[in-house]
C-alpha positions as CSV (number, residue, x, y, z in Angstrom):
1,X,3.9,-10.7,-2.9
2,X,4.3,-10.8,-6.9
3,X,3.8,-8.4,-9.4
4,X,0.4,-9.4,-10.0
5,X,-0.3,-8.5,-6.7
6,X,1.2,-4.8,-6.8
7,X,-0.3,-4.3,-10.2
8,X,-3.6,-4.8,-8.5
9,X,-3.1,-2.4,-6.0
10,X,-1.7,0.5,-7.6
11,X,-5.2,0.0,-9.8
12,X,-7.5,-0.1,-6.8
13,X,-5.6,2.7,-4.9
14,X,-5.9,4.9,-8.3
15,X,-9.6,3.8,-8.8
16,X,-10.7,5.2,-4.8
17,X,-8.8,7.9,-5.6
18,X,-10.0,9.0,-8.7
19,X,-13.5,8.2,-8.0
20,X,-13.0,10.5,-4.9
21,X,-12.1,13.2,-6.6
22,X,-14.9,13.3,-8.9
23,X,-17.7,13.0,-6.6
24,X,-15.8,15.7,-4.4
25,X,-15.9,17.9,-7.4
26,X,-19.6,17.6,-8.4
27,X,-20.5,18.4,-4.7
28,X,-18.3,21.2,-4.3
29,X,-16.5,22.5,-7.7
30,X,-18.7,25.6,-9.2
31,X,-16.3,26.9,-11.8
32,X,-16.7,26.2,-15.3
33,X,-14.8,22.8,-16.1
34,X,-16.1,20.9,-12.6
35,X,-18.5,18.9,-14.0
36,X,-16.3,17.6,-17.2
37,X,-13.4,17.0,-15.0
38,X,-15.9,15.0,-12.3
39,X,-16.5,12.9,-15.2
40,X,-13.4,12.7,-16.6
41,X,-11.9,11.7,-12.9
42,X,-15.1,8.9,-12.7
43,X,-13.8,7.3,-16.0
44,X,-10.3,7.0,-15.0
45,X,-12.0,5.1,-12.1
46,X,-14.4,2.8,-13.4
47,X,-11.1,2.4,-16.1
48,X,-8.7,1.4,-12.9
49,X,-11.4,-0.5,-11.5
50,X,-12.0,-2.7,-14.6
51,X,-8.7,-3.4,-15.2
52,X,-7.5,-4.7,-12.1
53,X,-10.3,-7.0,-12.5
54,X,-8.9,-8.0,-15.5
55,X,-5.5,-8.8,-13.7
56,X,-7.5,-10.6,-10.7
57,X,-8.9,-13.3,-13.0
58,X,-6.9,-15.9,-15.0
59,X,-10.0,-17.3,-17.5
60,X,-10.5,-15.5,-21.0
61,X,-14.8,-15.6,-20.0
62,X,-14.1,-13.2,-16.8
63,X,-11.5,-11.2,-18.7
64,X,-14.1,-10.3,-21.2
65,X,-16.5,-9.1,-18.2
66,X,-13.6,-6.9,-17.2
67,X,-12.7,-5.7,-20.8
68,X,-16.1,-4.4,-21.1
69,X,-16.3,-2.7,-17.9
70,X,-13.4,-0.7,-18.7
71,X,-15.0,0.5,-22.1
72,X,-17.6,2.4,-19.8
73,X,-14.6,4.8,-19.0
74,X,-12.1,4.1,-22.0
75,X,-14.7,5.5,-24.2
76,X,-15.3,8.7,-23.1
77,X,-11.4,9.6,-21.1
78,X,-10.4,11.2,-25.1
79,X,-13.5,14.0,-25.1
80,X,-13.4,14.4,-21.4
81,X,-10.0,15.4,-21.5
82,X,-10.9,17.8,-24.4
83,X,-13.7,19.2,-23.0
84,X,-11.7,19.8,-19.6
85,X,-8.5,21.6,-21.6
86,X,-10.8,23.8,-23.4
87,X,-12.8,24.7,-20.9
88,X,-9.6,25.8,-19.4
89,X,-8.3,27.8,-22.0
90,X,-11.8,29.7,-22.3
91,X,-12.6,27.8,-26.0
92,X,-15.4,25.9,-24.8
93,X,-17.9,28.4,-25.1
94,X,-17.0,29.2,-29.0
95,X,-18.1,26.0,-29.5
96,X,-21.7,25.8,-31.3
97,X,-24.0,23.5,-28.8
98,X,-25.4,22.1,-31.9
99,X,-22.3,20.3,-32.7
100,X,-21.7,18.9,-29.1
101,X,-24.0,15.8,-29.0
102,X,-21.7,15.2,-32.5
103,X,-18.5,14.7,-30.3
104,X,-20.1,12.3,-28.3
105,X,-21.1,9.9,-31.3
106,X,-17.9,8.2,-31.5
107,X,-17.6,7.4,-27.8
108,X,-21.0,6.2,-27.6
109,X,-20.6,4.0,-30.6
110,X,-17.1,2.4,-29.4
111,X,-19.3,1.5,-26.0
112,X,-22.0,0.1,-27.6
113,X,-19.7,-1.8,-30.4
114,X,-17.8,-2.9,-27.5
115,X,-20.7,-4.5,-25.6
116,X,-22.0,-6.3,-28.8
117,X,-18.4,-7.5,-29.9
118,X,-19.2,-11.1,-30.1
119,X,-21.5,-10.8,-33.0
120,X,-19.7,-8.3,-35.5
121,X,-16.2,-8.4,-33.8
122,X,-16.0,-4.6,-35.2
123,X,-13.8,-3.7,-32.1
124,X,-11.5,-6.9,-32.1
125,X,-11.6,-9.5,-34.5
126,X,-10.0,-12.0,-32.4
127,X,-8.8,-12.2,-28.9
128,X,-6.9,-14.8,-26.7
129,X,-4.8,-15.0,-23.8
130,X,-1.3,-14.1,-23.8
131,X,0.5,-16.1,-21.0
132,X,3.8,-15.7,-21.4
133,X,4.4,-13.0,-18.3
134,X,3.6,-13.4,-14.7
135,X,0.1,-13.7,-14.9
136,X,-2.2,-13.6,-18.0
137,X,-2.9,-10.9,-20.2
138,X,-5.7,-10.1,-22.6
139,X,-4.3,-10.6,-26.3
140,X,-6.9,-9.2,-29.4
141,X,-6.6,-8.6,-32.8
142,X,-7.9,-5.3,-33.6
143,X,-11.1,-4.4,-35.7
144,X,-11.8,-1.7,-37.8
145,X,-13.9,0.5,-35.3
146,X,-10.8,-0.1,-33.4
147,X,-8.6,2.5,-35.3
148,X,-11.9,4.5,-35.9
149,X,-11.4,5.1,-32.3
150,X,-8.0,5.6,-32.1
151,X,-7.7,8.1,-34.6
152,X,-10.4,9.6,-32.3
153,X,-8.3,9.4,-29.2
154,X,-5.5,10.8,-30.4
155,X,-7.4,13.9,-32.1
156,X,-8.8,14.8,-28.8
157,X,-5.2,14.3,-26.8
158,X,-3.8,16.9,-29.9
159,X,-6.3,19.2,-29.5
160,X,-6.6,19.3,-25.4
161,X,-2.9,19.2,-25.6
162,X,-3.4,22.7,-28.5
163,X,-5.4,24.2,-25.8
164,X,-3.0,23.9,-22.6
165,X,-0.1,24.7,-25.0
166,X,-1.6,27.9,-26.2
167,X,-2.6,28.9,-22.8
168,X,1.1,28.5,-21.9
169,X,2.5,30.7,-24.1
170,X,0.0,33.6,-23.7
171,X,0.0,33.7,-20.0
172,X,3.0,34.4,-17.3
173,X,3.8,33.8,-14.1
174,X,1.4,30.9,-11.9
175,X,-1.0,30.8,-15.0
176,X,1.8,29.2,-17.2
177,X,3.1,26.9,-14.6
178,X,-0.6,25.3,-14.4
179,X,-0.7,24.9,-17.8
180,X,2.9,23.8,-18.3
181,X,2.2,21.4,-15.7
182,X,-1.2,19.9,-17.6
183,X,0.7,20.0,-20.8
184,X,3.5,17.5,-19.1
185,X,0.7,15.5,-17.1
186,X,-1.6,14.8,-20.6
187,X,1.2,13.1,-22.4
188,X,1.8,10.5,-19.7
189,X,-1.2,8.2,-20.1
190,X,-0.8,8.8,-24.1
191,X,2.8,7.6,-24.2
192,X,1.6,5.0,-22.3
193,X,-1.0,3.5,-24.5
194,X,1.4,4.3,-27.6
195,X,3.9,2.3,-25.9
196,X,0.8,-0.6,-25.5
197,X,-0.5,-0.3,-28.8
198,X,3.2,-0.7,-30.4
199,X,3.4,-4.0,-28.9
200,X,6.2,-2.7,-26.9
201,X,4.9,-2.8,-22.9
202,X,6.3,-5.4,-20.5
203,X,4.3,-9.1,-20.8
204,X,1.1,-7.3,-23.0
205,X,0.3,-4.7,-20.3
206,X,-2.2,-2.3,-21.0
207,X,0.0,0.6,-19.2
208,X,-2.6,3.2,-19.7
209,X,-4.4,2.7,-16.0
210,X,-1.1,3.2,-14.4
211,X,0.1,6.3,-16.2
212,X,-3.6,7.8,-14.8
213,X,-2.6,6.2,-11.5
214,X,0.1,8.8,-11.4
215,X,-2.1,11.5,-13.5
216,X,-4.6,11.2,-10.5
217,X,-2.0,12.4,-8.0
218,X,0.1,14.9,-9.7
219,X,-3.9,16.9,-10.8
220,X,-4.9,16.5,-7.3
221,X,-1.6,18.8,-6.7
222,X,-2.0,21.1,-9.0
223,X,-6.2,21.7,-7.8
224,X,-4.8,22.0,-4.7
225,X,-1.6,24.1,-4.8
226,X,-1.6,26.1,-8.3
227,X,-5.0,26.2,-7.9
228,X,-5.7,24.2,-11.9
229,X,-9.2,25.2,-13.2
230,X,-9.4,28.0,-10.4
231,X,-11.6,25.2,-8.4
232,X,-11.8,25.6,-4.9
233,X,-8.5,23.5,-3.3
234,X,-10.8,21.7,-0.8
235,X,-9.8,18.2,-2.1
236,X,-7.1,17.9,-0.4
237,X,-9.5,17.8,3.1
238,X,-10.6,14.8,1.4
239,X,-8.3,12.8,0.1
240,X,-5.2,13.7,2.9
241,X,-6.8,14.9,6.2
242,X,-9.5,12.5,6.1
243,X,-7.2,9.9,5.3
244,X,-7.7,7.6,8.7
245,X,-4.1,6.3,8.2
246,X,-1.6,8.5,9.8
247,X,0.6,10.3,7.0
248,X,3.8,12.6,7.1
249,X,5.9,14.6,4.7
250,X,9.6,14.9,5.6
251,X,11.8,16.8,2.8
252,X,15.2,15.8,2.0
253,X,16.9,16.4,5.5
254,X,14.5,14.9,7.3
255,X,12.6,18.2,8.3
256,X,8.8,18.0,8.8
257,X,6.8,19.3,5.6
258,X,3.3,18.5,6.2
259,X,1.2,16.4,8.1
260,X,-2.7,15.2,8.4
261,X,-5.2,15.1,10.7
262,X,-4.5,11.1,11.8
263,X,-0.9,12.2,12.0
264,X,-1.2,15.2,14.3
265,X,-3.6,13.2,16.8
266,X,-0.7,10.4,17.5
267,X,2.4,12.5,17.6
268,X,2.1,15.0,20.4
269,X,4.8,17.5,18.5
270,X,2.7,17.8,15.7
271,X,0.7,21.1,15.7
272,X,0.7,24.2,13.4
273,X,3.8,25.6,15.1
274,X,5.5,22.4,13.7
275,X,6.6,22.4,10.4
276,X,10.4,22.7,10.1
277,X,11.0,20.9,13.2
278,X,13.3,17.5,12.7
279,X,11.9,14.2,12.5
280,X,14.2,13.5,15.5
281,X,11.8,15.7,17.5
282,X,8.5,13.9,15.7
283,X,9.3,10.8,16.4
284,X,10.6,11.2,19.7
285,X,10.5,7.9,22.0
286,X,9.7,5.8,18.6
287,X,13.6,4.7,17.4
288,X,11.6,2.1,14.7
289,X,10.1,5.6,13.3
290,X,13.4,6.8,12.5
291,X,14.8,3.7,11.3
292,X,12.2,3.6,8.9
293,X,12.6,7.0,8.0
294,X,16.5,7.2,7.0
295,X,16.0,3.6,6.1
296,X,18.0,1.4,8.0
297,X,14.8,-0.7,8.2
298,X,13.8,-1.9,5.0
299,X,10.0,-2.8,3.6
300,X,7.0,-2.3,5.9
301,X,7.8,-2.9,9.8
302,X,5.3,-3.3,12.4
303,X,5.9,0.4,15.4
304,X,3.5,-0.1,18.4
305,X,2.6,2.9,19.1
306,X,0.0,3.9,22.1
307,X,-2.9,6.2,21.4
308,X,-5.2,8.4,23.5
309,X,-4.4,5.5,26.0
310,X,-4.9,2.3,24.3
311,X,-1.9,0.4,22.4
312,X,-2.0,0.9,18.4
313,X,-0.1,-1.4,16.0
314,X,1.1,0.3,12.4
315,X,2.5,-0.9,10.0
316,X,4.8,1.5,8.6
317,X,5.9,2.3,5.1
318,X,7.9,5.0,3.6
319,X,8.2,6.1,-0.1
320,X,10.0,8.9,-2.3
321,X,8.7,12.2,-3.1
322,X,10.8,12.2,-6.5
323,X,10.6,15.4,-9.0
324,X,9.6,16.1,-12.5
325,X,13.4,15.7,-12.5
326,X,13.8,12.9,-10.7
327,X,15.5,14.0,-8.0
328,X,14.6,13.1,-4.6
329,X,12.5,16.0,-2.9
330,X,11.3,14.0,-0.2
331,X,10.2,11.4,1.8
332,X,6.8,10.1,3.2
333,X,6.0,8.1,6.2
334,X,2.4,6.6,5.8
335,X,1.4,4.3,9.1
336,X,-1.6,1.8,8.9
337,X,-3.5,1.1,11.7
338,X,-3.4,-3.4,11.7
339,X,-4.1,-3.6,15.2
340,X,-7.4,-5.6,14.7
341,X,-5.5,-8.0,11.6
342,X,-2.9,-8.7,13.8
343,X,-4.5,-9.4,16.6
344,X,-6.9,-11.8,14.9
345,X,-3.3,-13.5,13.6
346,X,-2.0,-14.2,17.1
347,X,-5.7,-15.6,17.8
348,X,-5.5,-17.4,14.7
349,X,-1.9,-18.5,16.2
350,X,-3.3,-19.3,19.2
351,X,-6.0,-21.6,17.5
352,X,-3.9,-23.6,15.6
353,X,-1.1,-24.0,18.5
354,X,-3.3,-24.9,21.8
355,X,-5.9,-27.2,22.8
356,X,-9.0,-25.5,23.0
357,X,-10.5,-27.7,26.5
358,X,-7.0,-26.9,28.7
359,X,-5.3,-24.0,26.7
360,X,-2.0,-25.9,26.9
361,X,-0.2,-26.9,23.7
362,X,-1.4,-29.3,21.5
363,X,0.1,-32.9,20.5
364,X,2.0,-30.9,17.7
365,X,2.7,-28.0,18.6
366,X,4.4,-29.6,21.9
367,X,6.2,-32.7,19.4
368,X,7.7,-29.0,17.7
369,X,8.6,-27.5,20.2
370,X,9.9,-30.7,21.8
371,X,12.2,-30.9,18.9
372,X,13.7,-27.9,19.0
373,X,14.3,-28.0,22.8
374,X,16.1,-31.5,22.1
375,X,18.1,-30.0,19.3
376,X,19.4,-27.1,21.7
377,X,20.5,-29.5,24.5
378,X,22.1,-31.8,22.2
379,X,23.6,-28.5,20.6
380,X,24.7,-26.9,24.1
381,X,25.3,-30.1,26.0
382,X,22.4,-28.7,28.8
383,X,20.4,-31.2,30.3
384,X,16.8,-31.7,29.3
385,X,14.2,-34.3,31.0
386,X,10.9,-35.0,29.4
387,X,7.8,-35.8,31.7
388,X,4.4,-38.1,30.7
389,X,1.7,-37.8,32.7
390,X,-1.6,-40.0,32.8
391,X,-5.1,-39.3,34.7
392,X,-5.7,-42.3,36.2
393,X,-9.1,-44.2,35.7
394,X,-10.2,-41.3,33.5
395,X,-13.0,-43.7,31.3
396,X,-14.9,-44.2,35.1
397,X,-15.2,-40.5,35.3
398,X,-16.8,-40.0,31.7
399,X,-18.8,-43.3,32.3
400,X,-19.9,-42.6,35.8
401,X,-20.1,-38.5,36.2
402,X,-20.4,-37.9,32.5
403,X,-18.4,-35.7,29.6
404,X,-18.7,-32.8,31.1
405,X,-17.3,-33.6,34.9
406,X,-14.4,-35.6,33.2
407,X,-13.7,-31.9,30.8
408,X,-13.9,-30.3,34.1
409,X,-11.1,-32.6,35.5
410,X,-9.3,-32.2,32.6
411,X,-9.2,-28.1,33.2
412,X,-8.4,-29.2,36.6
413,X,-4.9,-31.0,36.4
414,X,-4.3,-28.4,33.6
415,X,-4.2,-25.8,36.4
416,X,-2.3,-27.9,38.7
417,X,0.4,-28.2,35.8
418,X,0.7,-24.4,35.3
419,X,1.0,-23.5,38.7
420,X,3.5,-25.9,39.4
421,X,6.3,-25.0,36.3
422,X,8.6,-22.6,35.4
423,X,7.7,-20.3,32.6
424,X,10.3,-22.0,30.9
425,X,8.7,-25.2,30.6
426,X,7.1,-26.5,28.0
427,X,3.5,-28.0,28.7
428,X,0.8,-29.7,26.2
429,X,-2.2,-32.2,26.1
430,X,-0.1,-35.3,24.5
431,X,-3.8,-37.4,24.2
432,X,-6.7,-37.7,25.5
433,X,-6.0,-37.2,29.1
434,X,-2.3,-37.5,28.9
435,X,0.3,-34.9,29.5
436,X,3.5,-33.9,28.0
437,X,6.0,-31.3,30.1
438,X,9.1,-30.5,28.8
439,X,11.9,-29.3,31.1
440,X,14.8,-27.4,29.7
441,X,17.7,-27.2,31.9
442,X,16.6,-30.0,34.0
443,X,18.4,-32.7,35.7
444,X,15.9,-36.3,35.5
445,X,16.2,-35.8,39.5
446,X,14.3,-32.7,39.3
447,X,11.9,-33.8,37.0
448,X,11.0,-36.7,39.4
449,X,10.9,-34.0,41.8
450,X,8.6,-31.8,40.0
451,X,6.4,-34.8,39.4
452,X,6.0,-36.0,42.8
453,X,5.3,-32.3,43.8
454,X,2.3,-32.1,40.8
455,X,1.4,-35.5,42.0
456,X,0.7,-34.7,45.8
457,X,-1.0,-31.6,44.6
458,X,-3.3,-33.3,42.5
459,X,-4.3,-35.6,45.1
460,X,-5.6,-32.4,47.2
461,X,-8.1,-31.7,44.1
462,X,-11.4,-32.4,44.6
463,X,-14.2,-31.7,41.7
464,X,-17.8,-31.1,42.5
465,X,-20.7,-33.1,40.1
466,X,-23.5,-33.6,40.8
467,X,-23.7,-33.5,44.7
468,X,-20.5,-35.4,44.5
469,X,-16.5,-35.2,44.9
470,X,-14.6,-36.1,42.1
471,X,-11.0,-37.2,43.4
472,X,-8.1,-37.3,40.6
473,X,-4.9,-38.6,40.9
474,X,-2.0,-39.4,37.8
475,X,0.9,-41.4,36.8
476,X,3.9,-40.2,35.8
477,X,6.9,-41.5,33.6
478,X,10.1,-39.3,33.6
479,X,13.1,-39.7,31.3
480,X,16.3,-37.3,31.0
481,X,17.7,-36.6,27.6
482,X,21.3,-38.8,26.7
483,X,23.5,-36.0,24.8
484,X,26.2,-38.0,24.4
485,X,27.5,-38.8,21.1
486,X,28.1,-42.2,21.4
487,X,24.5,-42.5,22.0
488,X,22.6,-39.9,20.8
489,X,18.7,-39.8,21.9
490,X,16.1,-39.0,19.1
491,X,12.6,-37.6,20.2
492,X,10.9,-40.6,19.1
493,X,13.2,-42.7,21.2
494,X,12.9,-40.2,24.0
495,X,8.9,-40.6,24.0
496,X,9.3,-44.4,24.0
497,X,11.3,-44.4,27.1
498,X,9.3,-42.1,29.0
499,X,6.1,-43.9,27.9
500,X,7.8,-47.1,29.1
501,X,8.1,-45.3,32.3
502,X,4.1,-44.1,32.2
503,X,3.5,-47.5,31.7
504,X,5.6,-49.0,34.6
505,X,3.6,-46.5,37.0
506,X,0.1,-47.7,36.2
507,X,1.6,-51.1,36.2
508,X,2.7,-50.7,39.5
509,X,-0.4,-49.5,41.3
510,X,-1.0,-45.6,39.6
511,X,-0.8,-42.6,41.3
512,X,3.4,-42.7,41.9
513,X,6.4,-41.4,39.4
514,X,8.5,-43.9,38.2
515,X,12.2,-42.3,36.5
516,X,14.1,-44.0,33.7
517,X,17.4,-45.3,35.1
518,X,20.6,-45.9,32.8
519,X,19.1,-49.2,31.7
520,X,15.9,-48.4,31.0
521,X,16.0,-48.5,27.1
């Protein structure tokens, strides 16, 4: 998967999340602050949102579309974020209500200018795309409402920033950590779109999005544990414990540090008496677990894992819990339940590999297989034979009983096949009513063998349509595999001969096996 791809989903991941968090807020946050932060948390959304939609699409018209989605949350993140910090710090309420519909003039005006770009180009005077990374990117000149806005931004980031800074130094204890921690949080999505608007981010990137994709997480922590804003640290029910994918904490030594609900209804050790126990103890009976954990496995890995009684397939994934420091605090383990998506692969698998009337092979998936069996002999110097099998008279069935009696006969020698061979054994529908069986292993005698045994068991079928008995019998042709170097068999050469054989049995009076001797070529 490319960068495009990952870009995408950090976006989309940050977008749910975000946009979780605010509606959790307006339906549960009653301190002062809830309702600017659940708005400030649904811009940082429908910002995400737009501009992985912007990343999705490669033409400069759906770019646009994207572009201006975004200005329905770029606009208003600056005041949000102001109105958020100084509702905080306790300044919001000095503010004279006549003046607030004034703060919201600029935002307002940057959305509308936005929208209308195409006929005063006010917000960009030009834009293009800029295709010189991985995937395109939206290039613009700037306009002059533009810097208007800018300027803006930046006056609100100051002054939010004024706010947390001066709560910081005139509180102690938790109080100061909260606002030391929004003071460090607030300059990451600013750096970010400095770094942009110098020209200076990887291909063109607008990094902005992905700073908030990290904001997102790191504020849900502080609502949570240092209790930011005083809101009520419900949240986290939300956004970890009514996660449906399975999620667990491990610190440093592998020790358990939390858990959620999806987690706890899996792994039978998991209960409130648990944390501190090893992961050894957690992921008792699951050595992939482990192996993902202390990673010897590396990437995603599939763990089957049986649940409440029925058998679970998770795709498992770890990641660092990293401090403000950079130092490794941690590890998660985050499983994703792709039972159904791989089970619709292997039907998918199945689809493409079998013959939907007989559910043996089809013609190429048996030639495949065929091939690789051949190479292996040739490889090991084993013995391989290669049977053809033909329903004889087949056309009078269709012609006299109809299509669906001759399908039925066709289901019928299938079974006769399958209960005859070796799990080993290779069988598929070569044509219409031909067979192809591949016998690793296999001497030509016992193939001939094998035959004549399928072929007396066929002639004991009998198929009812119609009031009438169907009788069936086949030819066969049988050829071994020549390993020898000095004249080495190809499969095309090997299907020749055996065909020649399938042919010599009809020849001859159908119904009998005929087996390619050393000068049958």
């Amino acid at each position: 998967m490319d960068m495009k791809f990952y870009a995408i989903a950090v976006l989309l991941l940050s977008s749910v999340m975000t946009g979780a968090l605010s509606v959790y807020s307006v339906l549960n946050f009653r301190t002062s602050g809830a309702r600017s932060y659940a708005c400030l948390m649904a811009c940082v959304s429908i910002y995400s949102f737009g501009y992985a939609f912007e990343l999705y699409h490669t033409t400069l018209r759906w770019i646009l579309v994207a572009s201006k989605i975004q200005y329905f949350g770029i606009s208003f993140i600056p005041i949000l974020w102001f109105m958020v910090a100084a509702c905080y710090a306790g300044y919001w309420k000095r503010i004279p209500r006549i003046l607030l519909p004034l703060l919201f003039v600029i935002p307002v005006f940057t959305l509308l200018f936005r929208l209308s770009n195409e006929y005063h180009q006010l917000v960009y005077k030009a834009v293009a795309l800029n295709e010189s990374g991985p995937f395109p990117v939206l290039s613009i000149t700037r306009g002059m409402w533009y810097y208007i806005n800018t300027v803006y931004a930046y006056s609100c980031l100051i002054a939010g920033n004024i706010c947390f800074v001066a709560m910081a130094i005139k509180t102690i204890g938790p109080y100061r950590k909260q606002a030391v921690t929004l003071v460090a949080v607030s300059l990451l999505p600013w750096v970010a779109d400095i770094i942009y608007q110098r020209g200076l981010s990887p291909w063109g990137m607008d990094l902005a999005p992905f700073a908030f994709a990290i904001v997102g997480p790191v504020l849900a922590w502080g609502i949570f544990y240092l209790r930011i804003f005083d809101f009520v640290p419900i949240a986290r029910d939300t956004i970890f414990d009514f996660m449906d994918d399975p999620v667990i904490v491990f610190d440093t030594v592998d020790r358990l540090v939390d858990y959620n609900q999806a987690a706890g209804s899996i792994f039978e050790a998991l209960d409130k008496r648990a944390i501190g126990i090893g992961a050894e103890i957690v992921f008792d009976g699951h050595p992939g677990l482990m192996k993902g954990l202390t990673g010897d496995i590396s990437g995603s890995q599939d763990i089957r894992i049986r649940n409440r009684g029925t058998a679970h397939v998770f795709e498992l994934s770890t990641m660092p819990v990293v401090s403000k420091m950079r130092r490794e605090v941690g590890r998660i383990v985050v499983l994703h339940d792709v039972t159904e998506q791989r089970e619709l692969m292997a039907r998918l698998q199945d689809m493409a590999t079998r013959d939907g009337l007989t559910c043996m092979f089809n013609h190429r998936y048996l030639m495949e297989l065929s091939e690789k069996e051949l190479e292996r002999a040739k490889r090991h110097g084993r013995p391989l034979t290669f049977m053809l099998a033909d329903i004889d008279f087949f056309k009078q069935v269709n012609d006299t009983y109809g299509h669906l009696a001759g399908d039925e006969v066709l289901r019928k020698v299938a079974e006769v096949f399958q209960r005859n061979i070796r799990s080993t054994d290779i069988l598929g529908r070569y044509g219409g009513e031909e067979f192809g069986l591949i016998l690793p292993e296999t001497l030509p005698e016992d193939g001939k063998a094998l035959a004549d045994r399928i072929r007396d068991d066929l002639e004991s079928v009998s198929i009812q349509s119609g009031g009438q008995n169907i009788s069936v019998t086949a030819s066969f042709g049988v050829s071994g595999c020549r390993i020898d170097s000095d004249n080495p068999d190809t499969l095309v050469s090997l299907f020749k001969r055996v065909d020649r054989m399938l042919y010599k049995a009809k020849k001859q009076g159908r119904n009998m096996v005929v087996l390619a001797e050393g000068n049958d070529d």
